[in-house]
N, CA and C atoms as an extended XYZ file, in Angstrom:
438
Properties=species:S:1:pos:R:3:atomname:S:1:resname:S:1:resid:I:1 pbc="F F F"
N      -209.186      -12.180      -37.707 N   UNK     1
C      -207.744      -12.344      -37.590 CA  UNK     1
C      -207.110      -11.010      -37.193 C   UNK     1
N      -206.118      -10.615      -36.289 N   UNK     2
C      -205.198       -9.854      -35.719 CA  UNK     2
C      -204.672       -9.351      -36.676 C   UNK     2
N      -204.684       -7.956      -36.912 N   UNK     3
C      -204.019       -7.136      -37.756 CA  UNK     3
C      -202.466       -7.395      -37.623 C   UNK     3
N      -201.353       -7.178      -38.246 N   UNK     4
C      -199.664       -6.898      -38.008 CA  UNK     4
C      -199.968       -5.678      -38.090 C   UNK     4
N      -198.641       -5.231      -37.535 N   UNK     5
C      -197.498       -4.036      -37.333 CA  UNK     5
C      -196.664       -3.789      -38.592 C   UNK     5
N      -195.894       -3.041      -38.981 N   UNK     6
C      -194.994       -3.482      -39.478 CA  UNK     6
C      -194.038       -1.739      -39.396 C   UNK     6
N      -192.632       -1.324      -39.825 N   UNK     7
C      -192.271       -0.285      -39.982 CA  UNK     7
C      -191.895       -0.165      -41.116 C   UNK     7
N      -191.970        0.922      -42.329 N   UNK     8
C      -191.462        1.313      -43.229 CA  UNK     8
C      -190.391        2.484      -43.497 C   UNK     8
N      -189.030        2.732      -43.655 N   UNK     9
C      -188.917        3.484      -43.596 CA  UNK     9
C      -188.543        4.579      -45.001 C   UNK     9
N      -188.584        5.537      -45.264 N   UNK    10
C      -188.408        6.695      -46.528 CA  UNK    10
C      -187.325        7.728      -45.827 C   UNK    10
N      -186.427        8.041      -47.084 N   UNK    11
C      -185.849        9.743      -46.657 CA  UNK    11
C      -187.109       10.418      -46.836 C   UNK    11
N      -187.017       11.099      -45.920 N   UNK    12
C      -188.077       12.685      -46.499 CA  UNK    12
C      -187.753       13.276      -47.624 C   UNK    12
N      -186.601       13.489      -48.165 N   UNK    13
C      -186.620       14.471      -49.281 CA  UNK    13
C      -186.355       13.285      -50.284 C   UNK    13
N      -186.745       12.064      -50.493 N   UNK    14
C      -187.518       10.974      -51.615 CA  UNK    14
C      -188.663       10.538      -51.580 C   UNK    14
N      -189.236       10.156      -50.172 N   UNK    15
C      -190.741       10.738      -50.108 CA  UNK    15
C      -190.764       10.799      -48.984 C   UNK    15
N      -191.519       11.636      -48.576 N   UNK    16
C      -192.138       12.225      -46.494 CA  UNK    16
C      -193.162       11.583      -46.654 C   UNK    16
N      -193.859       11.558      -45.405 N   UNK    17
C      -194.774       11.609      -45.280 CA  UNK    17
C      -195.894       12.202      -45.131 C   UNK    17
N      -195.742       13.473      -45.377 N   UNK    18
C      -196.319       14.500      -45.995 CA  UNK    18
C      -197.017       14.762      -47.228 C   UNK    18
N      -195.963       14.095      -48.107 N   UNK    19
C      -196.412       13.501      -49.364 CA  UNK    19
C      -197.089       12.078      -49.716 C   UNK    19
N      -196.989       11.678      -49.227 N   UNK    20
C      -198.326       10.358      -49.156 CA  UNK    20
C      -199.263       11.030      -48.314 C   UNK    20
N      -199.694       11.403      -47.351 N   UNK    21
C      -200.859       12.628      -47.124 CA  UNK    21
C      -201.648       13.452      -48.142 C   UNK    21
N      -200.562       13.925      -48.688 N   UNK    22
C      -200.721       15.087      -49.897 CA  UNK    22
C      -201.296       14.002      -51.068 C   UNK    22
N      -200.664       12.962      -51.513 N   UNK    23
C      -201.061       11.787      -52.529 CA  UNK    23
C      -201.838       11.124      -52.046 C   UNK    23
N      -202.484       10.617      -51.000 N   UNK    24
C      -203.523        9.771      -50.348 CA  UNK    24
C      -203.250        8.313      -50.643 C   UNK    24
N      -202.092        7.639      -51.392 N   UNK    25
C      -201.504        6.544      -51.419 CA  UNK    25
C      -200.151        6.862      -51.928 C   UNK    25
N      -199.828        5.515      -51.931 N   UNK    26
C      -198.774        5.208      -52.307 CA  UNK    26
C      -198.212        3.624      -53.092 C   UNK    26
N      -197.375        3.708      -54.187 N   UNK    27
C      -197.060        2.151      -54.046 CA  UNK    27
C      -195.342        2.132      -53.983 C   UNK    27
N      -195.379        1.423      -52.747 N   UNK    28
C      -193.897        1.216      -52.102 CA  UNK    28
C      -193.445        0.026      -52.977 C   UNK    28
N      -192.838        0.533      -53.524 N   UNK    29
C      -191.834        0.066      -54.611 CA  UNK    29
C      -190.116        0.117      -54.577 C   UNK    29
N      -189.599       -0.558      -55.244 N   UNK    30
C      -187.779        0.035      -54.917 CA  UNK    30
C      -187.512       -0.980      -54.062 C   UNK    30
N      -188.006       -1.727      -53.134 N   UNK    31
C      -187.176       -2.552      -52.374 CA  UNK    31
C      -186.571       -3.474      -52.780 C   UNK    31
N      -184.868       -3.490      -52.517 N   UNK    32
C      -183.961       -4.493      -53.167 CA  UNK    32
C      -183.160       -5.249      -52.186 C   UNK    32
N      -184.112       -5.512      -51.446 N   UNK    33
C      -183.384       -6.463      -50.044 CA  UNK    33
C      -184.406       -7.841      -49.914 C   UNK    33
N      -183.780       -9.093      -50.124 N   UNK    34
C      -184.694       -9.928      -49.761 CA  UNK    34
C      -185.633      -10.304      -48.416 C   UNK    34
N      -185.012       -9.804      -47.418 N   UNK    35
C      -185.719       -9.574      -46.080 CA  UNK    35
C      -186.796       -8.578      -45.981 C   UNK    35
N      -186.318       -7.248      -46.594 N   UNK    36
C      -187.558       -6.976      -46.581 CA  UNK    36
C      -188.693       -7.369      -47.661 C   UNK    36
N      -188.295       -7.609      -48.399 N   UNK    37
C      -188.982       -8.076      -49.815 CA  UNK    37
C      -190.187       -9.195      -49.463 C   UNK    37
N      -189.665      -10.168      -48.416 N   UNK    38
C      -190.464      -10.892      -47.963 CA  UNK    38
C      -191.413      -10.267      -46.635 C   UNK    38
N      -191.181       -9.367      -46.413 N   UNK    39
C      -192.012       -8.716      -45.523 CA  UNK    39
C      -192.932       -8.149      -46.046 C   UNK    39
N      -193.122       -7.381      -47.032 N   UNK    40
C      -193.776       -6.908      -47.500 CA  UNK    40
C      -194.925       -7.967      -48.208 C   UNK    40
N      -194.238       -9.279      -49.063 N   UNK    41
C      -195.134      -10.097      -48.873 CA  UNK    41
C      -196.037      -10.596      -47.916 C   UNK    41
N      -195.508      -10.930      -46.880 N   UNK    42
C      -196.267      -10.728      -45.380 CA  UNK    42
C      -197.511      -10.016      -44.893 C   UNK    42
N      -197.678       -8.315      -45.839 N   UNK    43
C      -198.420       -7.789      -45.173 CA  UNK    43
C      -199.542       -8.167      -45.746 C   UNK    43
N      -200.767       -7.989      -45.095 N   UNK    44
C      -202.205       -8.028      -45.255 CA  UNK    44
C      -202.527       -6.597      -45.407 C   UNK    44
N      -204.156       -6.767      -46.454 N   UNK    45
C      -204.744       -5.846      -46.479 CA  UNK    45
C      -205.385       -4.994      -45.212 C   UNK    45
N      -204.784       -3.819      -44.491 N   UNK    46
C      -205.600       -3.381      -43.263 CA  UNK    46
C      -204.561       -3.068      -42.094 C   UNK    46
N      -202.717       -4.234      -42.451 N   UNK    47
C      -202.413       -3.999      -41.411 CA  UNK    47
C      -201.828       -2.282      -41.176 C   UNK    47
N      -201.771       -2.270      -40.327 N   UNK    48
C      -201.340       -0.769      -39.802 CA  UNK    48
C      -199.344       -0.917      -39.916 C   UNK    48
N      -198.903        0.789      -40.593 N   UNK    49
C      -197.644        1.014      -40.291 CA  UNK    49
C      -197.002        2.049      -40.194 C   UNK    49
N      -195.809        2.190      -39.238 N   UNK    50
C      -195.279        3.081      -38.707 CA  UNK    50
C      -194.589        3.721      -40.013 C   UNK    50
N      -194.496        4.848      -40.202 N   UNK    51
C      -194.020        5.396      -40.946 CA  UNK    51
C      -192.199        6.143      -40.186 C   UNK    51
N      -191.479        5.497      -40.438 N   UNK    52
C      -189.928        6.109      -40.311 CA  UNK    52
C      -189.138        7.569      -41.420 C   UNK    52
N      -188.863        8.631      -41.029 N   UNK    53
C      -187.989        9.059      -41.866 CA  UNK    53
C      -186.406        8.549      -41.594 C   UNK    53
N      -185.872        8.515      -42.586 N   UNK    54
C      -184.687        7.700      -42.473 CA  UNK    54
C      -183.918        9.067      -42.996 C   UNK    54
N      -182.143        9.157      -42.257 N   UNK    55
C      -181.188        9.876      -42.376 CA  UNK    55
C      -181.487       10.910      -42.245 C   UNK    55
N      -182.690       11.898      -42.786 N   UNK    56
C      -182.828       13.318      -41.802 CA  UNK    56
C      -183.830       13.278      -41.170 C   UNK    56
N      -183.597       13.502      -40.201 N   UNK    57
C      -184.971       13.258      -38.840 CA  UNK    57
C      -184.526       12.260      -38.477 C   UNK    57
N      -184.417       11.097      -38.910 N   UNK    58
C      -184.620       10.126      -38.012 CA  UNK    58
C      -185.737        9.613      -37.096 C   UNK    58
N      -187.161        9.312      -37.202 N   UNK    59
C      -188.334        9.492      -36.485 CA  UNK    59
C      -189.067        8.966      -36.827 C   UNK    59
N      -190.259        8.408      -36.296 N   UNK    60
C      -191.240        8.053      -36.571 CA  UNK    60
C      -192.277        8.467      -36.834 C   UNK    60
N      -192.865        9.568      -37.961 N   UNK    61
C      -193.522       10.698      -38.109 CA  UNK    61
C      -195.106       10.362      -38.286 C   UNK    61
N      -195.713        9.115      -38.562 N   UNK    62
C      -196.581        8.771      -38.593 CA  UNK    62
C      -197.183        7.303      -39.250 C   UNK    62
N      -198.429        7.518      -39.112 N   UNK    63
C      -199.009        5.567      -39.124 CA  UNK    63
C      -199.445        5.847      -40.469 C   UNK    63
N      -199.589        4.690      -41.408 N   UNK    64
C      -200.087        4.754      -42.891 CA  UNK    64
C      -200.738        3.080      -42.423 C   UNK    64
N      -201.472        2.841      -43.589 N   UNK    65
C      -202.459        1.507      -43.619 CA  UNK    65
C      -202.109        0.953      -45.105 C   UNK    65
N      -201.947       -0.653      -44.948 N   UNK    66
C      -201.518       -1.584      -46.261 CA  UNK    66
C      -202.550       -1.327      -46.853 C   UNK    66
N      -203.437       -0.989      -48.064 N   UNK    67
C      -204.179       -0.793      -48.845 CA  UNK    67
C      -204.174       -2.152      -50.155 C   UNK    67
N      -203.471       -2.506      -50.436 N   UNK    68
C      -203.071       -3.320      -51.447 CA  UNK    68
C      -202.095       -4.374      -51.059 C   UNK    68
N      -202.137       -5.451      -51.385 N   UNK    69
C      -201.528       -6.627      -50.637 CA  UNK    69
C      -200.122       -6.838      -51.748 C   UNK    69
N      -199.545       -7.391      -51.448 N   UNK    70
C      -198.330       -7.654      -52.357 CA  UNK    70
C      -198.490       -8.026      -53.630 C   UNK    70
N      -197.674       -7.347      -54.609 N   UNK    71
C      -197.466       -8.113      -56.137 CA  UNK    71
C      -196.103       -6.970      -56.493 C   UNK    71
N      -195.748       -8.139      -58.243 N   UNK    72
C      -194.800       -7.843      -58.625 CA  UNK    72
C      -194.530       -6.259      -59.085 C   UNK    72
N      -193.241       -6.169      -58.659 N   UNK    73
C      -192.719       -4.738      -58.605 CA  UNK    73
C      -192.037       -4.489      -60.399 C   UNK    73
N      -192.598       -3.649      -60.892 N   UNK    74
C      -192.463       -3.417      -62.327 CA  UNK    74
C      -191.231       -2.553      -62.752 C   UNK    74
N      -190.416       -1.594      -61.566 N   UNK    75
C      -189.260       -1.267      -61.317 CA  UNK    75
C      -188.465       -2.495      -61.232 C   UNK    75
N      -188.817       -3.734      -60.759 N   UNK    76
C      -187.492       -4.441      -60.623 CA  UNK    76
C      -187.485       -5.846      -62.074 C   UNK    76
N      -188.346       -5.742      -62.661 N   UNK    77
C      -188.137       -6.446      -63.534 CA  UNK    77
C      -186.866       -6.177      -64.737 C   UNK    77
N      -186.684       -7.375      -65.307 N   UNK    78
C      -185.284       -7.049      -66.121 CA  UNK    78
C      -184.100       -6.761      -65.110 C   UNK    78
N      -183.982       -6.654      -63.853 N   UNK    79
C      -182.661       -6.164      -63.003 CA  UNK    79
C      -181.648       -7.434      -62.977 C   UNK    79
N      -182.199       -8.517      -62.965 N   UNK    80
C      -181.733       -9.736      -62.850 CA  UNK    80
C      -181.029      -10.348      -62.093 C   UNK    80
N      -181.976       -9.687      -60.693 N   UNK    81
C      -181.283       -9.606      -59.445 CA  UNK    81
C      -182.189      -10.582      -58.261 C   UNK    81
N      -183.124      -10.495      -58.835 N   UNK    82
C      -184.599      -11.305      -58.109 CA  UNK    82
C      -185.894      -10.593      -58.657 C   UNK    82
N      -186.926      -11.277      -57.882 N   UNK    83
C      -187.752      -11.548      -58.173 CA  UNK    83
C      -188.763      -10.344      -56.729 C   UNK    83
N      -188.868       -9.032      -57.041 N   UNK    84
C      -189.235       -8.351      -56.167 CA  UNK    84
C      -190.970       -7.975      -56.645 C   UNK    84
N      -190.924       -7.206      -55.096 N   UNK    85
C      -192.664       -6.816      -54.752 CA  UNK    85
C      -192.800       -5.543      -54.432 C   UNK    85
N      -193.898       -5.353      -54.455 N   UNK    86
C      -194.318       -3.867      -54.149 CA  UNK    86
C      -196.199       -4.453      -52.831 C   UNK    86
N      -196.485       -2.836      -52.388 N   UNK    87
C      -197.476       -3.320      -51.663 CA  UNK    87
C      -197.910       -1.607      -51.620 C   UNK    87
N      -199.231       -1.605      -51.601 N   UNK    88
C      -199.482       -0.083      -51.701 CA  UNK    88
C      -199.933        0.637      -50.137 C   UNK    88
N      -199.766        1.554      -49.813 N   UNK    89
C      -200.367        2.245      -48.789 CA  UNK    89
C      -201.028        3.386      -48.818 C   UNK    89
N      -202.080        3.667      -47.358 N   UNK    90
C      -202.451        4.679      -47.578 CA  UNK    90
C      -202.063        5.682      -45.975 C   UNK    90
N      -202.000        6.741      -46.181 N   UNK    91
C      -201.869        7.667      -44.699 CA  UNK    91
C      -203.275        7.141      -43.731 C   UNK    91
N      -203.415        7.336      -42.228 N   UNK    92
C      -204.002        6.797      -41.706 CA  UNK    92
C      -203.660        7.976      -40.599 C   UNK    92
N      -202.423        9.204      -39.820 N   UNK    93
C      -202.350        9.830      -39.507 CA  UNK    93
C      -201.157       10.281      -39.442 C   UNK    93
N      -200.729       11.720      -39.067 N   UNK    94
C      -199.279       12.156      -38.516 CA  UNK    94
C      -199.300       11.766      -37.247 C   UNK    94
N      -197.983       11.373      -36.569 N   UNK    95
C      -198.493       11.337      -34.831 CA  UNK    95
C      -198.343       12.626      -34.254 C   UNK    95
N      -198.558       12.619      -33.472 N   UNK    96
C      -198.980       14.283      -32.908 CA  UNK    96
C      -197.304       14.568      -32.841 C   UNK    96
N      -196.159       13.912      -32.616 N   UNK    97
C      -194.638       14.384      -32.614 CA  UNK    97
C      -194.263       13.657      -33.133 C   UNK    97
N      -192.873       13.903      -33.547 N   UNK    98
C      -191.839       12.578      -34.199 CA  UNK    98
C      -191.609       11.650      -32.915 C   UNK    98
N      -191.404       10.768      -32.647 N   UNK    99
C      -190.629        9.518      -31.965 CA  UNK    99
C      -189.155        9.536      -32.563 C   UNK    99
N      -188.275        9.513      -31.942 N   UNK   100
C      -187.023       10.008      -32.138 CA  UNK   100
C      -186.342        8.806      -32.428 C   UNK   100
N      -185.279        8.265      -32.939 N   UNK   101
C      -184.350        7.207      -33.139 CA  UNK   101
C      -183.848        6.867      -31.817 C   UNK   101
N      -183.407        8.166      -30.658 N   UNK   102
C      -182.460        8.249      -29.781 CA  UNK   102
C      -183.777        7.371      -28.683 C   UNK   102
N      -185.155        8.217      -28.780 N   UNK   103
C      -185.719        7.846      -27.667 CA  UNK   103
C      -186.447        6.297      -27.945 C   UNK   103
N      -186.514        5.647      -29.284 N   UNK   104
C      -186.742        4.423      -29.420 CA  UNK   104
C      -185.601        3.400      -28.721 C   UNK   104
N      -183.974        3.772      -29.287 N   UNK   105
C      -183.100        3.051      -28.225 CA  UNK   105
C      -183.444        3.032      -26.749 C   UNK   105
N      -183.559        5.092      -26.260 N   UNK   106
C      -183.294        4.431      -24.789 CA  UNK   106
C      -184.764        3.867      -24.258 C   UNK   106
N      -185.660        3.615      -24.790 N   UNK   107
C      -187.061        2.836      -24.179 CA  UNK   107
C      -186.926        1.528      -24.240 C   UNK   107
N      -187.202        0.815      -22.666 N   UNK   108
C      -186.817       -0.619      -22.308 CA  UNK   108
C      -187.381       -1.383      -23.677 C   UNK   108
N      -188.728       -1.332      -23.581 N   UNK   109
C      -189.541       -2.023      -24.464 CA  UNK   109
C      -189.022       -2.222      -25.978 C   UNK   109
N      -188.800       -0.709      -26.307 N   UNK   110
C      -188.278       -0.452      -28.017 CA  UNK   110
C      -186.883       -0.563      -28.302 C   UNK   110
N      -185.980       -0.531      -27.323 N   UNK   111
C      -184.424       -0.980      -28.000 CA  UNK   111
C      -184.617       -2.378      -28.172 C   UNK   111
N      -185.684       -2.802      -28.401 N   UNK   112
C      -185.593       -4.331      -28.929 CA  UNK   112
C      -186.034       -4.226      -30.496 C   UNK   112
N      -186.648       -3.725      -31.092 N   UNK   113
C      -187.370       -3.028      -31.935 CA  UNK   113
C      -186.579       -3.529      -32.907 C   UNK   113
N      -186.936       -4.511      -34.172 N   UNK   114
C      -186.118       -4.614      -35.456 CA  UNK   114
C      -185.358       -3.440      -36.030 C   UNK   114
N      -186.272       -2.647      -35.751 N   UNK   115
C      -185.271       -1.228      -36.457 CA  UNK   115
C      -184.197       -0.988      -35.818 C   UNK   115
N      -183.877       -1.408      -34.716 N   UNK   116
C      -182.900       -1.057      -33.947 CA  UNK   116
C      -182.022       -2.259      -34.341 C   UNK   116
N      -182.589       -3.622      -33.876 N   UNK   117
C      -181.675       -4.833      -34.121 CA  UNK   117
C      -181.156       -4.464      -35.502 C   UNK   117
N      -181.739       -4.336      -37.059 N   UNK   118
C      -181.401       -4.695      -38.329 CA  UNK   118
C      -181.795       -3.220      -38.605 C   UNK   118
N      -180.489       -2.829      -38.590 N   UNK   119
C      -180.966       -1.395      -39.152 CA  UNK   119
C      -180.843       -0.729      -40.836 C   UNK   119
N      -180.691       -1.769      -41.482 N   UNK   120
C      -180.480       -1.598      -42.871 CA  UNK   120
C      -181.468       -2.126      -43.821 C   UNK   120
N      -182.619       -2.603      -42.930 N   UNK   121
C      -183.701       -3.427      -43.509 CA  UNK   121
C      -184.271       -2.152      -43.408 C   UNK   121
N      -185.367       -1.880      -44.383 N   UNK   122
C      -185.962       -0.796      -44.839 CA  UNK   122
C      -187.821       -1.150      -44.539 C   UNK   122
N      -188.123       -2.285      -44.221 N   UNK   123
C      -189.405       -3.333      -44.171 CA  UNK   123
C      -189.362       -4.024      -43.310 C   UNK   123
N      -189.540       -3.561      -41.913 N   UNK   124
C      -189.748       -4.530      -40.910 CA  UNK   124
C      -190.680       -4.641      -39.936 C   UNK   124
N      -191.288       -5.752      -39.114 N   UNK   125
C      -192.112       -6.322      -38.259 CA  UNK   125
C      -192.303       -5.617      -37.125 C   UNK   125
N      -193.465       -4.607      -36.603 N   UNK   126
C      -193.166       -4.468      -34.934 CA  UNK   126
C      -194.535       -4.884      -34.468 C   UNK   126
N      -194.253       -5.383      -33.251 N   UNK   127
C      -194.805       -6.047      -32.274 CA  UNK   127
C      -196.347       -5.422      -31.867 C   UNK   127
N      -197.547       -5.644      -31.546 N   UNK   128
C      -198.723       -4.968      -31.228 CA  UNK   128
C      -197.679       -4.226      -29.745 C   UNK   128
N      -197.271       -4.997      -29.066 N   UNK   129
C      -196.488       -3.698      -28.057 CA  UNK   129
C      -195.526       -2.466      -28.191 C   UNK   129
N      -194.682       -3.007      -29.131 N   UNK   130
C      -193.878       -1.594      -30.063 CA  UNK   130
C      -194.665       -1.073      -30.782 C   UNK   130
N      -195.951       -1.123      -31.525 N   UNK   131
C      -196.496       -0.324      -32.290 CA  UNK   131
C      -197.633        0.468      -31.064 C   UNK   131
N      -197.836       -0.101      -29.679 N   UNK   132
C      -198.857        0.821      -28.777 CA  UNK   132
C      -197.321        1.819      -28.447 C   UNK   132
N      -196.432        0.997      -27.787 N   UNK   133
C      -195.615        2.401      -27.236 CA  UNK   133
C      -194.879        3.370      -28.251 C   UNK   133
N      -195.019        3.320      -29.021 N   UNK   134
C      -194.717        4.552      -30.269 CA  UNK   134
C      -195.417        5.560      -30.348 C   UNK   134
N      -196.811        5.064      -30.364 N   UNK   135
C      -197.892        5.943      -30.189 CA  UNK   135
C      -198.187        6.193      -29.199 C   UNK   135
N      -198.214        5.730      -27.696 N   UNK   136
C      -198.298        6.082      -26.419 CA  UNK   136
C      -196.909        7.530      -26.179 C   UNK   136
N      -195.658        7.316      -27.065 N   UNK   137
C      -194.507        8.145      -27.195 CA  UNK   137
C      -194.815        9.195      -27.508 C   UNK   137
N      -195.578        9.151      -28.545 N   UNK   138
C      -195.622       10.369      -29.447 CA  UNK   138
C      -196.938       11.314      -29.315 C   UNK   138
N      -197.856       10.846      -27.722 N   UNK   139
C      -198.247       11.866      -27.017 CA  UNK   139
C      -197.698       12.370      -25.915 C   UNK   139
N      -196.742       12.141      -25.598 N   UNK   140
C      -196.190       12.610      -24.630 CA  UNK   140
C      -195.314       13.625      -24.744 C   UNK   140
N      -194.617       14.854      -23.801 N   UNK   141
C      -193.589       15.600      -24.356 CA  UNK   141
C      -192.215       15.005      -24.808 C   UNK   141
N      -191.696       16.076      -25.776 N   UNK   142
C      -189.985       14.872      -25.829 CA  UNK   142
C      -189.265       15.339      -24.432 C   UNK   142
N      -188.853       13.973      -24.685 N   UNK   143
C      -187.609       14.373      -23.563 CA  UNK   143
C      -186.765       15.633      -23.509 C   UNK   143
N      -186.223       16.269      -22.645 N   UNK   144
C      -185.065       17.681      -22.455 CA  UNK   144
C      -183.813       17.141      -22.901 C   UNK   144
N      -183.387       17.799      -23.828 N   UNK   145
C      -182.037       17.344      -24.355 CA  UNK   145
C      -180.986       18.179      -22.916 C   UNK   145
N      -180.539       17.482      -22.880 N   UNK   146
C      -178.980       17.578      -21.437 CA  UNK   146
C      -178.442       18.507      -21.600 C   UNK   146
């Protein structure tokens, strides 16, 4: 069966990705959105994901791997808000550059990109073609700022 995609995103200064490197997992926990909540149910053991910093940087700093398949999130019990999940990961690489927010919009392919459509979902789906051109991106030089 075909691995998924998926994007996750973190502030850096709540966790980088540096620090799941440095920790060699992780369990992504905290999510209080039912969209993504069900995404994360979604993932399989193996699939591959983009790692996002969210609000500083802005970027796509590197790929991590689902390690652990979904179960109940022990932060959200008692909230009495729903019924949430967690799913664990592990680092898998840095990409050789960030992938930029700006240069995911202006790329034909990636301004389609959930992160772009739903940008408040923190757990979302990308495509085996958005997850090659991210990484096809992030060997290349960045663009010259104007």
């Amino acid at each position: 069966m075909a691995k998924a995609h998926w994007l996750i995103k973190s502030e850096p200064n709540t966790y980088s990705f540096d620090q799941l490197v440095a920790d060699g997992h992780a369990v992504w926990d905290g999510v209080r959105n039912f969209e993504a909540r069900n995404n994360l149910r979604a993932m399989k053991k193996g699939d591959l994901v983009l790692y996002y910093h969210s609000n500083e940087g802005k970027a796509v700093v590197g790929v991590a791997r689902v390690s652990r398949e979904a179960y109940a999130d022990a932060t959200g019990k008692n909230d009495g808000k729903g019924d949430w999940s967690v799913v664990e990961v592990e680092p898998v690489k840095p990409l050789a550059r960030p992938v930029t927010l700006d240069e995911l919009r202006s790329h034909e392919l990636l301004a389609k990109m959930m992160i772009i459509r739903r940008p408040r979902i923190s757990v979302v789906p990308v495509t085996n073609e958005e997850f090659a051109a991210v990484l096809d991106l992030a060997k290349k030089r960045p663009p010259v700022a104007p």
